[in-house]
C-alpha positions in Angstrom: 16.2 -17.4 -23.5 14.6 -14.4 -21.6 15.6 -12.4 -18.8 15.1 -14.6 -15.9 13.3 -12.0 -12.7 14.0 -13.4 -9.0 10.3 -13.3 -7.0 10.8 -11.3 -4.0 10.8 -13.0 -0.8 8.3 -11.0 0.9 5.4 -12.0 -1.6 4.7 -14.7 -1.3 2.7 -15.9 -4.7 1.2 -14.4 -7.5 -0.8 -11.2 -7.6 -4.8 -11.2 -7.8 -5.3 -8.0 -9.2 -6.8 -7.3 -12.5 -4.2 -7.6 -15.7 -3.1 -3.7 -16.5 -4.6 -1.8 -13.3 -1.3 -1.1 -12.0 -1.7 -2.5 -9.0 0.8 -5.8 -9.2 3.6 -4.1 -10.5 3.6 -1.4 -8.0 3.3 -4.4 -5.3 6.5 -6.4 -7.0 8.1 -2.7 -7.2 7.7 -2.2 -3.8 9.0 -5.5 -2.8 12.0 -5.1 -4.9 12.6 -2.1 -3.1 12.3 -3.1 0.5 14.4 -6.2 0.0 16.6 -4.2 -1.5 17.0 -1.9 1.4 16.7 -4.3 4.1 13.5 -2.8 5.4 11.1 -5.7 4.8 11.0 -7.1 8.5 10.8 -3.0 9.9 7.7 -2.4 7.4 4.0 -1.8 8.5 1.6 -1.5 5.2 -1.7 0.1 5.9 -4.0 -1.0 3.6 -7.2 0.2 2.6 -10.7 -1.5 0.9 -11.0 -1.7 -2.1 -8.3 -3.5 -4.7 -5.7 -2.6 -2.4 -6.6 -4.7 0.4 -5.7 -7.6 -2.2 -1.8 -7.0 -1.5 -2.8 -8.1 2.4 -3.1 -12.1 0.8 0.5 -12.1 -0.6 2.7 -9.4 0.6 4.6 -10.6 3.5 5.1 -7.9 5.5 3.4 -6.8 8.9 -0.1 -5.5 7.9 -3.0 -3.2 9.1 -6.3 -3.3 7.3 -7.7 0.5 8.0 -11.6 1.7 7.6 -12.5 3.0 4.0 -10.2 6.1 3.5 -8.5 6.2 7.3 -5.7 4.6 6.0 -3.3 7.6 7.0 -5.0 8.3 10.4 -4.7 4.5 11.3 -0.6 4.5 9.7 -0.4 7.8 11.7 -1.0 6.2 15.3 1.5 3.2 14.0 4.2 5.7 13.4 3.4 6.9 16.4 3.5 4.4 18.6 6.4 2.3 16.3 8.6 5.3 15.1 11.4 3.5 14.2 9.3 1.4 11.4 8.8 1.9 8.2 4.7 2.6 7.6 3.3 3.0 4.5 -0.1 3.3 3.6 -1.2 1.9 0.3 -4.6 3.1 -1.4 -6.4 3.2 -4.8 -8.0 6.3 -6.5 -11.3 5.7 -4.8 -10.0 5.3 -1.4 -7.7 8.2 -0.7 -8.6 10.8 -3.8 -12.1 10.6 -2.6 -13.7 9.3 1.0 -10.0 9.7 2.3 -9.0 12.7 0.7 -9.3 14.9 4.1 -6.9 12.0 5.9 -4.2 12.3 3.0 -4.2 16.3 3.2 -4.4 16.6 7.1 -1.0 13.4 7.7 0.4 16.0 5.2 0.0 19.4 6.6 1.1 17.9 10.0 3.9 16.6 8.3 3.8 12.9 9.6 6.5 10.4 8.8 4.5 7.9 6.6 4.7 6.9 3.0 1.7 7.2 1.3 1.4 5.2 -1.9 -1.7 6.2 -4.0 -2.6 3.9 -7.3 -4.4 5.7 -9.3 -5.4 3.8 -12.1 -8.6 6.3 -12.9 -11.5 3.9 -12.5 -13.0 4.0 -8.9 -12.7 -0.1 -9.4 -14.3 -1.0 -6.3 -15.5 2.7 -5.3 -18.5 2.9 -8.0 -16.6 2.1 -11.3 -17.3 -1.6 -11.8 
């Protein structure tokens, strides 16, 4: 008799990732948190290559795939053009600490209205590391 966890609505089966990367539970954190708030039909996730672009099977939101590390420049013109939606980009270590590092720091010196999530889970998993 365990604690019984509701799936959210907005994915829409189980994760692919790897066991222990990090990478599920930010996705059903997330999820939980955009229900929770109402936002999940005013959400655009940018995703980037890599293990991230996995979320873009299940996570049932309106989705971008960006160009390795472009993520913010690509959820920048979204917010631009849509600025009463939620964007988000979501990138691994590999994607936006390294090739995308320049995108990251330049959406956040001109102050742009984006969430960037970075999961860093210290392996460069599909940058080099595996």
């Amino acid at each position: 008799m365990g604690i019984q966890l509701k799936k959210p609505n907005i994915i829409a089966d189980n994760s692919g990732f790897c066991a222990g990367c990090g990478h599920g539970i930010i996705n059903r954190i997330l999820a939980e948190l955009l229900e929770e708030m109402g936002l999940e039909k005013k959400t655009i996730v940018t995703l980037a290559v890599g293990c991230s672009c996995i979320m873009g099977d299940y996570f049932m939101t309106d989705k971008i795939l960006a160009p390795h590390g472009r993520a913010p420049a690509t959820a920048t013109g979204i917010k631009r053009l849509r600025p009463d939606n939620v964007v988000i980009t979501y990138q691994g270590d590999g994607d936006i600490s390294s090739i995308g590092t320049a995108e990251i720091i330049h959406a956040a010196a001109r102050n742009e209205k984006l969430t960037g999530i970075f999961v860093n889970n210290g392996v460069y998993g599909m940058t080099g590391g595996q």
